[in-house]
TORKOL-4160 file (C-alpha; in steps of 0.2 Angstrom, whole numbers, padded with zeros to 4 digits, m for minus):
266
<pt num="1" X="0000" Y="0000" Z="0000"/>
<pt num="2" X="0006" Y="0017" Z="m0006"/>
<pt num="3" X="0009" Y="0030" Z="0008"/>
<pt num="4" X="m0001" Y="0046" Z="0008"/>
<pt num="5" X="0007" Y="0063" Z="0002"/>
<pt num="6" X="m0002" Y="0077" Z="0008"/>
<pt num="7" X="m0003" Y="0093" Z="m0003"/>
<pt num="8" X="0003" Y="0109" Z="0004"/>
<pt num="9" X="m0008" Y="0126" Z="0011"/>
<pt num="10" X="m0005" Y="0143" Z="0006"/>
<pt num="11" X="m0012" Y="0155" Z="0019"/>
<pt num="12" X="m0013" Y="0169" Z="0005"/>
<pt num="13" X="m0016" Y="0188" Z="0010"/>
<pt num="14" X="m0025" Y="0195" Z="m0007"/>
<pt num="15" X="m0025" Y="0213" Z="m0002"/>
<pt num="16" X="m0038" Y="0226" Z="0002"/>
<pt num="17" X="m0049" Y="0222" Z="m0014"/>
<pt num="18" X="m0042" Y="0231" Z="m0027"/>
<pt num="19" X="m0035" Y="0217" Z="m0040"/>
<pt num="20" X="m0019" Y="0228" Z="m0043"/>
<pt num="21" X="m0014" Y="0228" Z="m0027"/>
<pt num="22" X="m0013" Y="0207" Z="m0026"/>
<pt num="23" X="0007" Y="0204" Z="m0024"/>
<pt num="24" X="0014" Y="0193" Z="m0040"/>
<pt num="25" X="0018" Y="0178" Z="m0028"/>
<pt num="26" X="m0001" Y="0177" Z="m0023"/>
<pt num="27" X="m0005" Y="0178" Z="m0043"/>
<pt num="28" X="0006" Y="0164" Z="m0047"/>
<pt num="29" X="0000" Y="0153" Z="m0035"/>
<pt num="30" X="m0019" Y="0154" Z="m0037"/>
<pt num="31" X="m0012" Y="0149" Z="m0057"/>
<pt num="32" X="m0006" Y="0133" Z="m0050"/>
<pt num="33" X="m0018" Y="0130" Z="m0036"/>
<pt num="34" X="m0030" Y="0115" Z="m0037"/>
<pt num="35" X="m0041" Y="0122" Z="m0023"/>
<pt num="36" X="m0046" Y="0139" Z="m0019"/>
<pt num="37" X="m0053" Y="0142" Z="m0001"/>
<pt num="38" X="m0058" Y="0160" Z="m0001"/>
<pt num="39" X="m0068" Y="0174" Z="0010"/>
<pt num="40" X="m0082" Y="0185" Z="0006"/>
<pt num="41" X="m0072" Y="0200" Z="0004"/>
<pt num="42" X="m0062" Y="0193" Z="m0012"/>
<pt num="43" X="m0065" Y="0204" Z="m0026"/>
<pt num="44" X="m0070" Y="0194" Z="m0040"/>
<pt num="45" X="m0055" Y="0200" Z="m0051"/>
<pt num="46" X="m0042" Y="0192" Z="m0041"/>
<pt num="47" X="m0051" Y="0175" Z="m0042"/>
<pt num="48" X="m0050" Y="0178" Z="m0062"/>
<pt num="49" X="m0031" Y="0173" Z="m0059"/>
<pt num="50" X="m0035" Y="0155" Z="m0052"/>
<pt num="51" X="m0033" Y="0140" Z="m0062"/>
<pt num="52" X="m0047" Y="0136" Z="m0073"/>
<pt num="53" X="m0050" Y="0121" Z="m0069"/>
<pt num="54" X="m0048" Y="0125" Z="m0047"/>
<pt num="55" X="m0060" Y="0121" Z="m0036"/>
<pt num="56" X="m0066" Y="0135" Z="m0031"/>
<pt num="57" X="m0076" Y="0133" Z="m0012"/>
<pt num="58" X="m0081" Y="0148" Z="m0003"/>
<pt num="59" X="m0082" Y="0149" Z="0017"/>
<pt num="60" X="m0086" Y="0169" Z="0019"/>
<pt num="61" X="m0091" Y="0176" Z="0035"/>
<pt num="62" X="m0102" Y="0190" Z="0039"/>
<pt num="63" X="m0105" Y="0197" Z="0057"/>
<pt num="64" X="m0125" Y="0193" Z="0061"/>
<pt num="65" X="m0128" Y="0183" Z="0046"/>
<pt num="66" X="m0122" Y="0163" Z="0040"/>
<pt num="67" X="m0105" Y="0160" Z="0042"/>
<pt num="68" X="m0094" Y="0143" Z="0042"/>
<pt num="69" X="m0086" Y="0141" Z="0059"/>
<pt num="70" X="m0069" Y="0141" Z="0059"/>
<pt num="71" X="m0066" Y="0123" Z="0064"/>
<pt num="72" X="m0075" Y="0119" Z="0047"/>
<pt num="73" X="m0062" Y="0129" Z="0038"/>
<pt num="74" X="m0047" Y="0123" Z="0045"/>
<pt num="75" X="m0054" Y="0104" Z="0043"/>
<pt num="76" X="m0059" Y="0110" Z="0026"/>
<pt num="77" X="m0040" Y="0115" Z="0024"/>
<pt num="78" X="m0032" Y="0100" Z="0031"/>
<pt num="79" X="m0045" Y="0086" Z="0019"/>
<pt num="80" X="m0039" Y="0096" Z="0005"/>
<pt num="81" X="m0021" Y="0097" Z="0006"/>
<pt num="82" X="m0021" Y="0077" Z="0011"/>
<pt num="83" X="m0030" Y="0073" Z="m0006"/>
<pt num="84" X="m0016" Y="0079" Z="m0011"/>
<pt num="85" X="m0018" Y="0095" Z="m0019"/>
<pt num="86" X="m0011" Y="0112" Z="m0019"/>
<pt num="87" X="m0024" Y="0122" Z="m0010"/>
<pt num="88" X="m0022" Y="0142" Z="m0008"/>
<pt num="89" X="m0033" Y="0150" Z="0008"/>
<pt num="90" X="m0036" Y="0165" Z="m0001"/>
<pt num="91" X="m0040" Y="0179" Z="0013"/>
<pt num="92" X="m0043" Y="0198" Z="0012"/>
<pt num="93" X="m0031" Y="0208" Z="0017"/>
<pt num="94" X="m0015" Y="0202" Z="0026"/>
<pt num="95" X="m0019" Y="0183" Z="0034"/>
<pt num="96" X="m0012" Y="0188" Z="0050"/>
<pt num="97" X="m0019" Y="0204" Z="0051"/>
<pt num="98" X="m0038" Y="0200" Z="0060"/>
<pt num="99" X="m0038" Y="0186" Z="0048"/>
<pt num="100" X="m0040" Y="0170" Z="0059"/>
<pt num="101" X="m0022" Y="0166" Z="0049"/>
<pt num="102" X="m0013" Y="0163" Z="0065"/>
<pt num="103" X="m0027" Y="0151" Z="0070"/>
<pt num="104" X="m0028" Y="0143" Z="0053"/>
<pt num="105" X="m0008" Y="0139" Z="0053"/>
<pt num="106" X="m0010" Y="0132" Z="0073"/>
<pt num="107" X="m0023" Y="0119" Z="0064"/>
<pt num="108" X="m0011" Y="0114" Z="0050"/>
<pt num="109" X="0004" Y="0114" Z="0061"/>
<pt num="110" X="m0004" Y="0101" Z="0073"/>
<pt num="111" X="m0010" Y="0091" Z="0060"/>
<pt num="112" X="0004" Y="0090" Z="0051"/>
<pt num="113" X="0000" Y="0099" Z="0036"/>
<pt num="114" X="0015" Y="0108" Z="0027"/>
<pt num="115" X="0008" Y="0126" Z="0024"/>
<pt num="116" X="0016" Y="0144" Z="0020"/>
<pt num="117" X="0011" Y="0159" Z="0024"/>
<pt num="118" X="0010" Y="0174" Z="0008"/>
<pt num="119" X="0007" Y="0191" Z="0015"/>
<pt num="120" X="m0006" Y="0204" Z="0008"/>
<pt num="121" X="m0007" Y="0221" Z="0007"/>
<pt num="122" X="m0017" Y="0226" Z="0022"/>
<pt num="123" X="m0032" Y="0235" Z="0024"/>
<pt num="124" X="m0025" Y="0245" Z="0036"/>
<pt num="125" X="m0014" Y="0254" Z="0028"/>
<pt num="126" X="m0023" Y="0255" Z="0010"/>
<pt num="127" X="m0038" Y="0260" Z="0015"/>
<pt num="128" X="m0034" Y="0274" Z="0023"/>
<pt num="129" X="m0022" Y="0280" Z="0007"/>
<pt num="130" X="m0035" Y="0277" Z="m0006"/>
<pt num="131" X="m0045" Y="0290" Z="0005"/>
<pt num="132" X="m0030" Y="0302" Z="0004"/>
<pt num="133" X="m0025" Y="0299" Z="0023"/>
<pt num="134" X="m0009" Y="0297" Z="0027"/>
<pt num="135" X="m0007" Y="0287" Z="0042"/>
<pt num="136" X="0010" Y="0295" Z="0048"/>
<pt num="137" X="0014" Y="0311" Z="0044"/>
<pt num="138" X="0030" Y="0323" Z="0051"/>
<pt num="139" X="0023" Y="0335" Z="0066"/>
<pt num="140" X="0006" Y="0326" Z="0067"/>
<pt num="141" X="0009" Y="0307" Z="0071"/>
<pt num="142" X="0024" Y="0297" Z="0070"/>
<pt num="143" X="0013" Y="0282" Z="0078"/>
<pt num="144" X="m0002" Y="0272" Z="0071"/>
<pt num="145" X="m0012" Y="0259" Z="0082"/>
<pt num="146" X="m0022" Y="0245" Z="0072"/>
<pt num="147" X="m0034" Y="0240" Z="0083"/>
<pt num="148" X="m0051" Y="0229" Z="0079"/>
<pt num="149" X="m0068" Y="0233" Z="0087"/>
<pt num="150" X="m0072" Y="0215" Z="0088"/>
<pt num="151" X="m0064" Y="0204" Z="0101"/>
<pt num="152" X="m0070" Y="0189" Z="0106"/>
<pt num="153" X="m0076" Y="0188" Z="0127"/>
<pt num="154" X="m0070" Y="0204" Z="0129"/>
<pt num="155" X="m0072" Y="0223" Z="0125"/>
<pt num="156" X="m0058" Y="0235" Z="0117"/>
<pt num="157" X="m0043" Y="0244" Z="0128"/>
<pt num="158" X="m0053" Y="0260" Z="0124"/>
<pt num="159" X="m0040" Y="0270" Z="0137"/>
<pt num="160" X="m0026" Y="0261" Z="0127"/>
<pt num="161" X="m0032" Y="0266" Z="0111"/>
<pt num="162" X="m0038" Y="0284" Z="0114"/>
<pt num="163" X="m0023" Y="0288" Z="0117"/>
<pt num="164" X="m0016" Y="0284" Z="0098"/>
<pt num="165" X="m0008" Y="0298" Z="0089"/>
<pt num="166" X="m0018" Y="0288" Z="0072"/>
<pt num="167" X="m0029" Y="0275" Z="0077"/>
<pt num="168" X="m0035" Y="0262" Z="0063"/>
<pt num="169" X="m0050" Y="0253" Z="0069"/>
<pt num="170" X="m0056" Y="0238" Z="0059"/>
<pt num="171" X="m0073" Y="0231" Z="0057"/>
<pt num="172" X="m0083" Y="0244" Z="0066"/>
<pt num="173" X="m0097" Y="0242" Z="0056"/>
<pt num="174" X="m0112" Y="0238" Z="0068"/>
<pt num="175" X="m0100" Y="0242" Z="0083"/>
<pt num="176" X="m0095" Y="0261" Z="0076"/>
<pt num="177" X="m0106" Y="0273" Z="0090"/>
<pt num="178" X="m0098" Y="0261" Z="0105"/>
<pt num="179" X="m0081" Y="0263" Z="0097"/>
<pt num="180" X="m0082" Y="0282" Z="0095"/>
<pt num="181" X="m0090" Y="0284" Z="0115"/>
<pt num="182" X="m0079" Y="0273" Z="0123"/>
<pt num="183" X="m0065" Y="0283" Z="0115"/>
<pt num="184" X="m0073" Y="0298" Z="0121"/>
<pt num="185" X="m0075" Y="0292" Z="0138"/>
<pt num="186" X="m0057" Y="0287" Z="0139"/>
<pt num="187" X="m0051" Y="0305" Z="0136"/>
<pt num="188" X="m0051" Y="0307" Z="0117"/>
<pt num="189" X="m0058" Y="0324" Z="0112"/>
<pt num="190" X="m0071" Y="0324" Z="0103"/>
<pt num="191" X="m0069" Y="0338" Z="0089"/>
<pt num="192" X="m0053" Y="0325" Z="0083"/>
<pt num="193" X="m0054" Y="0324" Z="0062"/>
<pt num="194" X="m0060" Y="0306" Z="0059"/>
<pt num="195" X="m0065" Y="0297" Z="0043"/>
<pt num="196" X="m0075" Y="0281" Z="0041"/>
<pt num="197" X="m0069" Y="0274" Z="0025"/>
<pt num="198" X="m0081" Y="0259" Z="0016"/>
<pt num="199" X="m0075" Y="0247" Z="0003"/>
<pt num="200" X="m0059" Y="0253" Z="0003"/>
<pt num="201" X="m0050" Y="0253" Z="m0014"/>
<pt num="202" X="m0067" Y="0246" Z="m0024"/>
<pt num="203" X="m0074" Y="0252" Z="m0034"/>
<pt num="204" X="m0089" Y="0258" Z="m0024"/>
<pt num="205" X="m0078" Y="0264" Z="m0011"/>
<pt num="206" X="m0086" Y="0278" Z="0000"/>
<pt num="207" X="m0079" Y="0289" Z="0015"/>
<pt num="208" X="m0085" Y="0300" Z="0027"/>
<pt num="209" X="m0077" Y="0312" Z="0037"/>
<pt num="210" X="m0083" Y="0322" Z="0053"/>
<pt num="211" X="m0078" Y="0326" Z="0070"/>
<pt num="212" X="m0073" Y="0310" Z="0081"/>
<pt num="213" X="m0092" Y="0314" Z="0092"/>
<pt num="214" X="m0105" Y="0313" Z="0075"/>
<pt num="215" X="m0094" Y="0302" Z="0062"/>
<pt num="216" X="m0108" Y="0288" Z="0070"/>
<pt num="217" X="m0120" Y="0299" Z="0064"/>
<pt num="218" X="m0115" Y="0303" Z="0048"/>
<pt num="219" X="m0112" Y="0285" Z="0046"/>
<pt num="220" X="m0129" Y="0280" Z="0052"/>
<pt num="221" X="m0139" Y="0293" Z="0039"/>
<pt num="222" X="m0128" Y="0286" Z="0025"/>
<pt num="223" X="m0134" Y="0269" Z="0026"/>
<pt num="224" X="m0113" Y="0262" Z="0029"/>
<pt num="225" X="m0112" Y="0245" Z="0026"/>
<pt num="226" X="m0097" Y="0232" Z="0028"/>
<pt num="227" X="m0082" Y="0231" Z="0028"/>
<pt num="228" X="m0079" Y="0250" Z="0035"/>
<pt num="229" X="m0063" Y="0254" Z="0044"/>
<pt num="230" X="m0062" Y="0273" Z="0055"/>
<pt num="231" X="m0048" Y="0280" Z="0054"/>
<pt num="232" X="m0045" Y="0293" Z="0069"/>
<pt num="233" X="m0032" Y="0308" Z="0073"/>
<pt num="234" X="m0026" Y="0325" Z="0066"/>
<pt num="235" X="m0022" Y="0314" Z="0049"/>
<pt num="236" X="m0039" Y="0314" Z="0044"/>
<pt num="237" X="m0038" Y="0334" Z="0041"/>
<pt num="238" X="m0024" Y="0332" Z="0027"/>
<pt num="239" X="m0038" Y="0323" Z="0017"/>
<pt num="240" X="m0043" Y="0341" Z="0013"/>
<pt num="241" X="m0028" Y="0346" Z="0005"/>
<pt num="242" X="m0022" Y="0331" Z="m0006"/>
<pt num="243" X="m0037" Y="0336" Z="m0018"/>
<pt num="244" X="m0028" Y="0326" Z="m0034"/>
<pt num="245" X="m0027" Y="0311" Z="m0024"/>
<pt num="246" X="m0044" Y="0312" Z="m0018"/>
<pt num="247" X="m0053" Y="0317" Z="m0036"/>
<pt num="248" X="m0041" Y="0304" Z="m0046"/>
<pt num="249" X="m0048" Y="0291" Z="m0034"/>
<pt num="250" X="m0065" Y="0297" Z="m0033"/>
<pt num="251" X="m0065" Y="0300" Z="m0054"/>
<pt num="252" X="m0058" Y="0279" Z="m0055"/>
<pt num="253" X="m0071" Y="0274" Z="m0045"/>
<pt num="254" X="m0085" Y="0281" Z="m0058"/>
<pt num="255" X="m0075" Y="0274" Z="m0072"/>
<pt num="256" X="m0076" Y="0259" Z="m0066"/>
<pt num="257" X="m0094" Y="0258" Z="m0063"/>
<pt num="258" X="m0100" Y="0266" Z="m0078"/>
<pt num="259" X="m0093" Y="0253" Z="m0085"/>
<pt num="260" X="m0100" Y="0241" Z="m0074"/>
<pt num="261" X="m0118" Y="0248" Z="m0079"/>
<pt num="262" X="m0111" Y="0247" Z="m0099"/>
<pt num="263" X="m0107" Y="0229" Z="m0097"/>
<pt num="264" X="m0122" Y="0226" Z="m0089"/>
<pt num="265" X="m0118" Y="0220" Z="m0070"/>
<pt num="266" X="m0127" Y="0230" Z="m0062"/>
């Protein structure tokens, strides 16, 4: 009787959403991969660069909605690699930036799965660029806290994170008027510039800026849905003056759905 060979897992970051910004490693091996296990947030031009014959088998999450549980995915992971196949985890973002990836990896390490791991570019930092923040800037941060407003059994640091020169909150979504209180309540003024940035660098990206006390608000009225990342501190007030970048981004964006609407998918 043959011995089994197990396949191999890539833990594969694919960026923020915007296909350009997939690195050239992640690209190759999606060409080669025979199984594609990927999350809700992967813009359906990076999965163009899979194999065509891949299986492709989705396991997206949403917060309220259907979801598979994570022991599903890292068993899902570890059957496909001991067929024998070359299977990629394909995950927004960076897959160890609030991406389960260091959970997944644990899972394959136990069971003997031989895995790598491909970073992304993370939402973190490209969001907030294609909204024209910078997330460092001389004389008004030379620090950035990413931070999530989800975390399991236990609430957010608030007094730790209001004092963030740039604080970068992930998935605040449902969670967006707590976030923005508790800061308050820990000391963070309230009139401090902050965008909420939606979809960042999609095409339907939107962002919102106000003062750190009515962005929930101004979120609220304009209907925000997921993923939405708030980005706090004086950086927010640069956004103003880097018009180009703003308007270049803002005049892609419509490009990119009017030809959308041409072709018919929408």
């Amino acid at each position: 009787m043959s011995k089994q060979v197990n396949g191999k897992v890539y833990l594969v970051g694919a960026g923020p959403g915007d296909p350009g910004l997939l690195t050239l490693r992640a690209a190759q091996l999606l060409a080669g991969a025979d199984a594609v296990v990927y999350d809700r947030l992967i813009h359906p031009g990076v999965l163009k660069h899979a194999r065509p014959r891949a299986r492709l088998l989705f396991v997206g999450k949403e917060g309220g909605g259907e979801s598979v549980r994570q022991e599903e995915i890292n068993a899902l992971l570890i059957a496909q690699a001991r067929l024998g196949r070359s299977v990629v985890r394909l995950k927004g973002g960076d897959p160890f930036v609030f991406g389960r990836g260091g959970e997944e990896a644990l899972a394959l390490e136990e069971a003997g799965i031989a895995y790598e791991v491909v970073p992304g570019v993370s939402s973190g930092v490209a969001a907030p660029a294609a909204a024209g923040i910078p997330i460092t800037h001389r004389g008004l941060s030379g620090s950035v806290t990413f931070a999530t407003a989800h975390r399991a059994g236990k609430a957010p640091d608030w007094a730790h994170l209001a004092g963030s020169e740039t604080l970068v909150l992930f998935m605040t979504g449902s969670r967006l008027e707590e976030a923005t209180l508790g800061l308050i309540a820990a000391g963070r003024s309230p009139n401090t510039p902050t965008a909420i940035v939606e979809a960042g660098t999609w095409e339907h990206q939107r962002v919102l800026e106000a003062p750190l006390s009515s962005i929930a608000a101004k979120a609220r009225e304009a209907s925000v849905g997921s993923p939405a990342m708030l980005v706090v501190g004086e950086v927010v007030s640069l956004r103003s003056q880097l018009r180009s970048l703003v308007e270049s981004r803002s005049a892609v964006s419509e490009r990119e759905r009017f030809l959308k609407v041409e072709a018919g998918h929408e």
